[in-house]
C-alpha positions in Angstrom: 261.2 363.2 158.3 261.1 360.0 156.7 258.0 358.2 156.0 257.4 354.4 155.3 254.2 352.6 153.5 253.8 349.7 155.1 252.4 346.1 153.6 249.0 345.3 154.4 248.9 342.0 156.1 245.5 341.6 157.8 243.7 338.8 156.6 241.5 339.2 154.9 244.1 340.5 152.4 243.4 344.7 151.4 244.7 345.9 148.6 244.3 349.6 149.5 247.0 351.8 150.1 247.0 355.0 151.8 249.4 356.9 149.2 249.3 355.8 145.0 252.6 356.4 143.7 251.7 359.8 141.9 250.7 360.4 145.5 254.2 359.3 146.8 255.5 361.8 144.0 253.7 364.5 145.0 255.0 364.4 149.0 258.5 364.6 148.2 257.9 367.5 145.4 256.2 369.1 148.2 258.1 368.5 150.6 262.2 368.6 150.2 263.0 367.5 154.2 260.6 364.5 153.4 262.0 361.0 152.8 259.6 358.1 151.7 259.9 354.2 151.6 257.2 351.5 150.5 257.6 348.6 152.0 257.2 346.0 149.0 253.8 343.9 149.0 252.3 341.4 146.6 248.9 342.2 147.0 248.9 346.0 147.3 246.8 347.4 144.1 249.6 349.4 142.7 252.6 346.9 142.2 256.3 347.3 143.2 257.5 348.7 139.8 254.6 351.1 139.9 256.6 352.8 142.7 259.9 352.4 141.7 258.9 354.4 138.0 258.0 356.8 140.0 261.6 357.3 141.5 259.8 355.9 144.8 262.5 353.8 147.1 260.9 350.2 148.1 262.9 348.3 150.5 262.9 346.1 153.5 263.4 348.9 155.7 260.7 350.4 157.8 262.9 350.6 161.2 264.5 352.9 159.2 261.6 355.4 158.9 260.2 357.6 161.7 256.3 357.7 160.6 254.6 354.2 159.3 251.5 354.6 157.8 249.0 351.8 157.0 245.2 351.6 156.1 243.8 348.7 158.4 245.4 347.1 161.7 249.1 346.0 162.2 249.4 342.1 163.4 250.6 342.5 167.2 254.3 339.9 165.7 255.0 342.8 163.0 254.9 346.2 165.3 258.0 347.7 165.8 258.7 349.5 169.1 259.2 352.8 169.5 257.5 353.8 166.1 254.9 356.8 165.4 251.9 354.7 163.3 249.1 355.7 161.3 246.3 353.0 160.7 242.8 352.3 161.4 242.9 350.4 165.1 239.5 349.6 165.5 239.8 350.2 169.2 238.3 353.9 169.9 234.9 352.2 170.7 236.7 349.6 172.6 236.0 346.8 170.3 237.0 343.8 172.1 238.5 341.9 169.2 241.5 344.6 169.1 242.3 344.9 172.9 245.6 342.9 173.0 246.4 345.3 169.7 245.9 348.7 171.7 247.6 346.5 174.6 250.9 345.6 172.6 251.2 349.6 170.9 251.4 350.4 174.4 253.5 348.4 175.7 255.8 348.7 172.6 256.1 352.4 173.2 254.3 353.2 169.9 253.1 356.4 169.4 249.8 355.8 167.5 247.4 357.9 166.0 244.0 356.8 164.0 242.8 357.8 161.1 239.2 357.4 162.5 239.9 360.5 164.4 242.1 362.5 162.4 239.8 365.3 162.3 239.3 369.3 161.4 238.9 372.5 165.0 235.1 371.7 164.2 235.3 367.7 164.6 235.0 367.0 160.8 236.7 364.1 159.8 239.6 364.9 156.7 240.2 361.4 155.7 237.8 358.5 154.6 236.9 355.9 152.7 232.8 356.7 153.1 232.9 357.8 149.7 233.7 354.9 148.5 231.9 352.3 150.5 228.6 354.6 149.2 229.6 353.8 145.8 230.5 350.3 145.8 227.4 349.1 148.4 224.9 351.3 145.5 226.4 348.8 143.0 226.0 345.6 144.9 222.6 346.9 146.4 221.4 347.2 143.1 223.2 343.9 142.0 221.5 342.1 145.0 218.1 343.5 143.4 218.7 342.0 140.0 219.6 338.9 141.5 216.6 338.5 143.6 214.0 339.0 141.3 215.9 336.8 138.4 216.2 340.5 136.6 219.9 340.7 135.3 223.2 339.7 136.6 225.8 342.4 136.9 229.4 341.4 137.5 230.8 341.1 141.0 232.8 345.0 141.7 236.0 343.1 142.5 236.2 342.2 139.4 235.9 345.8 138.1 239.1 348.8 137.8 237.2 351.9 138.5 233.9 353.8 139.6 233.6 354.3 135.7 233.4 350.8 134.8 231.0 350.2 137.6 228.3 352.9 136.4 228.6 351.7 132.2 227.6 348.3 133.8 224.6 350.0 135.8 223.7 352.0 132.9 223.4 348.5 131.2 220.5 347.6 133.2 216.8 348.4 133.4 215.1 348.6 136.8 211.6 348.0 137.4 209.4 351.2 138.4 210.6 350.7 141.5 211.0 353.4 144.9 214.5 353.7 146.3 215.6 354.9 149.6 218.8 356.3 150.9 219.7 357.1 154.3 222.4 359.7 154.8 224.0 362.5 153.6 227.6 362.3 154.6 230.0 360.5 152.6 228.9 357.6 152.1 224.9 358.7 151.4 226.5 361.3 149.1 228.8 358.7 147.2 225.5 356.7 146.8 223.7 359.5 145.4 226.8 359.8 142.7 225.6 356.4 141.3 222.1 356.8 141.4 222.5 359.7 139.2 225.0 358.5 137.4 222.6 355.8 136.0 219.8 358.1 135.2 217.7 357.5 138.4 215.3 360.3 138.9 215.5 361.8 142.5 212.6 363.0 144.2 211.3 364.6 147.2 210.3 363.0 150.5 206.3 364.1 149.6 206.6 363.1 146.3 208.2 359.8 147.7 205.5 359.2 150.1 202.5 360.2 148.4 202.9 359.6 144.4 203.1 357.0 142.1 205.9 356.5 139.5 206.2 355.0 135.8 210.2 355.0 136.5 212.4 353.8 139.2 213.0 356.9 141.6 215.1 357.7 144.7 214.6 359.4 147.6 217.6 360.3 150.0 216.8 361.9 153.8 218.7 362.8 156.4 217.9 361.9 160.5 215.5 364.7 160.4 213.3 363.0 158.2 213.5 359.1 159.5 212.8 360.5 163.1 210.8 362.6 165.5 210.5 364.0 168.7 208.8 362.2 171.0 207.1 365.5 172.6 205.4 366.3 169.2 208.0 369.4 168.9 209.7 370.1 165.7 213.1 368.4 165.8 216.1 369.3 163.6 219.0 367.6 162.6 221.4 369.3 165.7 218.8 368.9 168.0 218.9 364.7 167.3 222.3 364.1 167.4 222.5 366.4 170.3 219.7 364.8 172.6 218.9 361.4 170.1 217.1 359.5 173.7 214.4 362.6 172.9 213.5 360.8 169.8 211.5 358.2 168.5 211.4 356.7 164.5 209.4 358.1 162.2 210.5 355.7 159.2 207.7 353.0 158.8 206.0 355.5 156.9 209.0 355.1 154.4 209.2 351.5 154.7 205.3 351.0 153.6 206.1 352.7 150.0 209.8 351.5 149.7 210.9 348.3 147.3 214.8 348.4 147.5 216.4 350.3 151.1 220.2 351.5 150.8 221.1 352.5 154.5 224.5 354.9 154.6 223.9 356.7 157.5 226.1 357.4 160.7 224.0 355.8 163.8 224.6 357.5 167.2 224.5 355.6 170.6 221.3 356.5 172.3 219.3 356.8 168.6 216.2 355.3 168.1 216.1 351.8 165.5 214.7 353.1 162.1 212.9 349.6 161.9 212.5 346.6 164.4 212.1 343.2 164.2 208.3 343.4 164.6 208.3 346.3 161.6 209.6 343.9 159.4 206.8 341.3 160.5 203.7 344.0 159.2 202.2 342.9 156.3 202.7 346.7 155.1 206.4 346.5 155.3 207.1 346.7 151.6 211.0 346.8 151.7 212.3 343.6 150.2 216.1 344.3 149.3 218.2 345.9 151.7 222.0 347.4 151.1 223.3 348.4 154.6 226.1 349.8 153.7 226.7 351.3 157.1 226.2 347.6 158.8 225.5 348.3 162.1 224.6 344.5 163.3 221.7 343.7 165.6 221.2 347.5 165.3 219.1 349.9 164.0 218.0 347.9 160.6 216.7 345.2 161.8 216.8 343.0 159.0 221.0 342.8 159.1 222.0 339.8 161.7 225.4 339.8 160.3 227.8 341.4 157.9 228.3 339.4 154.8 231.5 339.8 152.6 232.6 340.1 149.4 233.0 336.5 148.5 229.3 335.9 149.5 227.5 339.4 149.6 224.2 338.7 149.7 222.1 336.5 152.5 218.2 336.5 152.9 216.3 337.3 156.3 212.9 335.8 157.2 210.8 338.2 159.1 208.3 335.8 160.6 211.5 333.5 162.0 213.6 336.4 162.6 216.5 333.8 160.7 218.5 333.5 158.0 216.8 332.1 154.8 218.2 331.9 151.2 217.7 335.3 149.4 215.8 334.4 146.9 212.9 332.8 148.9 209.9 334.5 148.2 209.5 335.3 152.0 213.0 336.9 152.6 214.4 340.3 152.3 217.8 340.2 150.5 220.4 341.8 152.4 223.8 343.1 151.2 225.7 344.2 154.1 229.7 343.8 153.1 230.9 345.6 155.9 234.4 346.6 153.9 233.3 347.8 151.0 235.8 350.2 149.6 238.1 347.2 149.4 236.4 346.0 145.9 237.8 349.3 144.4 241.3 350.0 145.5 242.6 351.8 143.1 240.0 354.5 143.2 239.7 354.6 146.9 243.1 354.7 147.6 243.7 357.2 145.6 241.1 359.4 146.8 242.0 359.2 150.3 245.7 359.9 149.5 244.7 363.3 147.9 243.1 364.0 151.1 245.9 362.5 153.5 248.6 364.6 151.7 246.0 367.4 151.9 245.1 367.5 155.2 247.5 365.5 157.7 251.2 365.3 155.8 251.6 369.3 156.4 251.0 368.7 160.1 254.6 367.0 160.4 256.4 370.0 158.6 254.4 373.1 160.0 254.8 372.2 164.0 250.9 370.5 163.8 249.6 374.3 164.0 245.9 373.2 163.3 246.4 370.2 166.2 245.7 367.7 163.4 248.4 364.5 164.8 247.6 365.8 168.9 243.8 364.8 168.4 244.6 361.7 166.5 247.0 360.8 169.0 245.9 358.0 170.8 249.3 357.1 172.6 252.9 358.4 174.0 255.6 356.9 175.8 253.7 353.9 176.4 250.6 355.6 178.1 247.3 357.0 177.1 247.3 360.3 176.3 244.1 362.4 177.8 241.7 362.8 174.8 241.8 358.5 175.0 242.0 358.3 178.5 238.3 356.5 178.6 239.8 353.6 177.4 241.8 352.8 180.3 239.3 350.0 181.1 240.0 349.2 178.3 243.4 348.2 178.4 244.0 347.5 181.8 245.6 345.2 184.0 248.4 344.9 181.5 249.4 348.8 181.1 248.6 351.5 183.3 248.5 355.2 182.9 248.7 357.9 185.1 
């Protein structure tokens, strides 16, 4: 079996890379049937020579291999036919920007699978980059907050090598006695919990949050349970919502009334209620006035984000009362920080952390006949058809392929 790393060559340019070289190392220690080229890139985090010191082949040659694996979404002139590929398509929700992509892997006879859905018997997902967008969006949420209120002015996370250096900036800093909130507690809620604590901020609970005053900035983090409620008065739980979420209605205004700084890094569900609206953000009780929504959902359930922003330009300010975008530091504006591809301002880190769990998870698959069905439920595509699991997107990609 002989795997190739491909170049990244979406625009704008990522610098991640699904294996490091010590993760390249690791596969073919592992592994003595495997066979592994990186396809050279000038922009890819580790360098070249980082691979080749690694004994690591890199060559031209990825018609050569049998498995290409990427991170985000091969241009349509560079797919070669009749390849298996790994890479984030962007099309299982049938986003309409990556239709001629699905289009072309079928027509090319590609065998694709997703990493989106490479998932565990129970539906867990085994590789991600949540972790990482939690981290980086607590930095520039915080950032965002400085920069508002003329408090401090902490260096951009591109422009940082690791986690590490990003929390002995935060520890830098001193906030305000202010009240955080965080949404979520799956990767990404949970990476922004690791900097939170990491800079010293006291977590508390959701009656302490609600109720109690603080001489120290504090953080609060709940789960769906807690931002929403049943709309028949009957105690909800956090199955029951994601089970039957048109039963519920927001119960998270009573959050936004005490709350200075809002880091969102939840997963939200078609059907699921808005935590705040529009006409929330008008109250004159809606205290929220910097907002990281790291899971960016636009026009969606926080109301405030009209658009991602990006890393060049990460912050943009949103009057309530014109529902428009304002500069963030007018008095009347809520800032908002909603980079919507975060883990891209730490490479290193990320990619290495989802190679661990790539060569964890989905590279014994290929050598022990995919007992677990790891590859079949991220397969998206064989022989130039849909295979069942992805039939639903037949819509999708019709007239120009058909599937039986």
């Amino acid at each position: 079996m002989k795997f190739g790393i491909i170049r990244e060559r979406k625009n704008p340019p990522d610098r991640r890379v699904v294996f490091s070289p010590e993760a390249c190392r690791k596969l073919l220690g592992k592994y003595n049937e495997a066979q592994l080229i990186v396809e050279p890139s000038p922009i890819r985090v580790f360098a070249d020579s980082d691979y080749k010191e690694a004994g690591i082949e890199v060559a031209n040659k990825m018609e050569e291999c049998d498995v290409l694996i990427g991170v985000k979404e091969v241009p349509i002139a560079n797919l070669i036919p009749n390849k298996k590929y790994i890479f984030f398509s962007h099309t299982i929700k049938k986003q309409p920007y990556n239709r001629s992509l699905l289009q072309a892997v079928l027509a090319n006879g590609i065998e694709l699978y997703d990493h989106e859905v490479i998932t565990g018997v129970k539906g867990q997902r085994l590789v991600a980059f949540g972790r990482y967008a939690g981290i980086v969006g607590a930095y520039n949420g915080i950032r965002a907050y400085g920069l508002k209120f003329n408090l401090y002015n902490l260096p951009k996370a591109e422009t940082l090598a690791d986690q590490k250096e990003l929390i002995a900036e935060l520890r830098k800093i001193s906030l305000p006695n202010i009240k955080i909130l965080l949404t979520g507690r799956g990767r990404v809620g949970n990476g922004v919990e690791e900097m939170l604590v990491a800079m010293g901020l006291k977590k508390i609970t959701v009656a302490d949050y609600l109720k109690k005053e603080f001489k120290q900035p504090v953080f609060c983090q709940i789960d769906a349970s807690e931002y929403n409620k049943r709309k028949d008065g009957v105690r909800g739980n956090k199955s029951d919502f994601f089970n039957n979420p048109e039963e519920y209605k927001s119960n998270f205004y009573r959050f936004a009334k005490v709350t200075d700084f809002y880091i969102a890094g939840h997963f939200y569900g078609e059907g699921a209620p808005y935590l705040y609206t529009r006409e929330d953000a008008k109250k004159p009780d809606f205290k929220i006035k910097v907002v990281a929504d790291i899971s960016c959902d636009i026009d969606g359930p926080v109301a405030t984000t009209i658009r991602p922003s990006t890393i060049a330009d990460p912050i943009y300010g949103y009057d309530p009362l014109s529902e428009s975008e304002i500069d963030f530091k007018d008095p009347n504006a809520i800032a908002v920080m909603a980079v919507d591809n975060l883990p891209c301002e730490l490479p290193r880190d990320a990619s290495e952390g989802f190679g661990d769990a790539f060569l964890k998870h989905v590279i014994p698959a290929f050598f022990d006949g995919d007992k677990n069905g790891v590859l079949e439920r991220a397969r998206m595509t064989k022989n130039g058809k849909l295979t069942k699991r992805y039939a639903y997107l037949q819509d999708y990609v019709e007239p120009v392929i058909s599937s039986q």
